[in-house]
Residue frames as qw, qx, qy, qz and C-alpha x, y, z in Angstrom:
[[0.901, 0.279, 0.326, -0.064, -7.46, 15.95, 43.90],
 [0.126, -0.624, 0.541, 0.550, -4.21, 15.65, 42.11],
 [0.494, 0.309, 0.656, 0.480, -5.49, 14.27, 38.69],
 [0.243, 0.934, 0.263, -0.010, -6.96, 17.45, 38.13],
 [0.275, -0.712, 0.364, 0.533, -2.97, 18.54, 38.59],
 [0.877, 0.451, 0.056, 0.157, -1.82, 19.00, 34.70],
 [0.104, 0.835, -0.526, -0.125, 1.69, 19.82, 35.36],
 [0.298, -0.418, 0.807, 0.291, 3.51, 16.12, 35.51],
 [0.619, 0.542, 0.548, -0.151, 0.58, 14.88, 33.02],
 [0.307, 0.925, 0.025, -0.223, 1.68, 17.75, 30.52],
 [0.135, -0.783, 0.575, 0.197, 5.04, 17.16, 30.39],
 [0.537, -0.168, 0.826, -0.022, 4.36, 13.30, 29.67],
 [0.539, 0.706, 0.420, -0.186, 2.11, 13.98, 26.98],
 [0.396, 0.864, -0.279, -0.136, 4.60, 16.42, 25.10],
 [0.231, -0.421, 0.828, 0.291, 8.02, 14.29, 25.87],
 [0.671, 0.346, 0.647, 0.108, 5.38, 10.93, 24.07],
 [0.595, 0.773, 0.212, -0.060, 4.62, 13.21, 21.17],
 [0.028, 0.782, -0.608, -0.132, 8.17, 14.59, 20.64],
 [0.498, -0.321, 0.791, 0.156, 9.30, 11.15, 21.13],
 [0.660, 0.404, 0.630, 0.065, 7.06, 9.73, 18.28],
 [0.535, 0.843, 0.047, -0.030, 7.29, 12.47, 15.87],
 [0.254, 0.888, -0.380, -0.049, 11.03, 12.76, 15.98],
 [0.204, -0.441, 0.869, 0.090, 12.24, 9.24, 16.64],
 [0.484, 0.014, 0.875, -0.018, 9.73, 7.10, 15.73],
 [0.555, 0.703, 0.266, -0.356, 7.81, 8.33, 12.58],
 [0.316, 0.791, -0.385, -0.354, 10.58, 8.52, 10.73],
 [0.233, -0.185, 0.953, 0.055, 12.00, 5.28, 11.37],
 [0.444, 0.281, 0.830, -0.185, 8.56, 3.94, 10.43],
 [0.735, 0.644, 0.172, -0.120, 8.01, 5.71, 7.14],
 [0.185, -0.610, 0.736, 0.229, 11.35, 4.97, 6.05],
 [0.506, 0.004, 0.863, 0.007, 10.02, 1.58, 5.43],
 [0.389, 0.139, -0.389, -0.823, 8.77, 0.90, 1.54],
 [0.770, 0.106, 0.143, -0.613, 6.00, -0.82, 0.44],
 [0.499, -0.117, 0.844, 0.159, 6.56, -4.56, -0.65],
 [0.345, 0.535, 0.718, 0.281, 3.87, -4.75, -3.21],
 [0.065, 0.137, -0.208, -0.966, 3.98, -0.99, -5.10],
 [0.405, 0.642, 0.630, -0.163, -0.27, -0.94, -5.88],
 [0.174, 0.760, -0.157, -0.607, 0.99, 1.62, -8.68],
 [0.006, -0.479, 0.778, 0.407, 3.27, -0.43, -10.08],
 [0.385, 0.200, 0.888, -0.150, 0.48, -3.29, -10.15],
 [0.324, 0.749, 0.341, -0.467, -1.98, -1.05, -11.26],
 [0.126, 0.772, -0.403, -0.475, 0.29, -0.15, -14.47],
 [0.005, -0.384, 0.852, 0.356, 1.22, -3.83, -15.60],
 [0.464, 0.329, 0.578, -0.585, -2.51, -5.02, -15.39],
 [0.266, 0.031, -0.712, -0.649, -3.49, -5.95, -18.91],
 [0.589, 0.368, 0.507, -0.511, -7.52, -6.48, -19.18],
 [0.198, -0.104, 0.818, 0.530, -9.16, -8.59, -21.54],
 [0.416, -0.051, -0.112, -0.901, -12.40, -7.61, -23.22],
 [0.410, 0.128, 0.857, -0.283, -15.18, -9.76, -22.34],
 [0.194, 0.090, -0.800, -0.561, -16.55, -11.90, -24.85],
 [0.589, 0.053, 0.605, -0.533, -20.37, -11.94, -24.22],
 [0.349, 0.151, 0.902, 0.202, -22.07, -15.11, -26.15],
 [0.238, 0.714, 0.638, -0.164, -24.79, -13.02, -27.13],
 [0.177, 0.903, 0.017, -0.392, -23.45, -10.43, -29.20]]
């Protein structure tokens, strides 16, 4: 039964992962965020709620 063979399987598996971690991960966090949620989070001004009853 050659699926049970893992030698050309093995090799395909490690060239994908090599390929992603060292060509494509970087390319893809490279990329920033459009909307900073920090920066949002920081200019956010809250207003106290006025309750009618107090």
């Amino acid at each position: 039964m050659p699926q049970l063979n893992p030698n050309p399987w093995f090799m395909i598996l490690v060239i994908s992962w090599l390929t992603l971690l060292l060509i494509l991960f970087p390319k893809i966090t490279s990329f920033t965020l459009f909307s900073n949620p920090e920066q949002k989070l920081l200019s956010m001004k809250t207003k106290s709620w006025t309750w009618p009853w107090s």
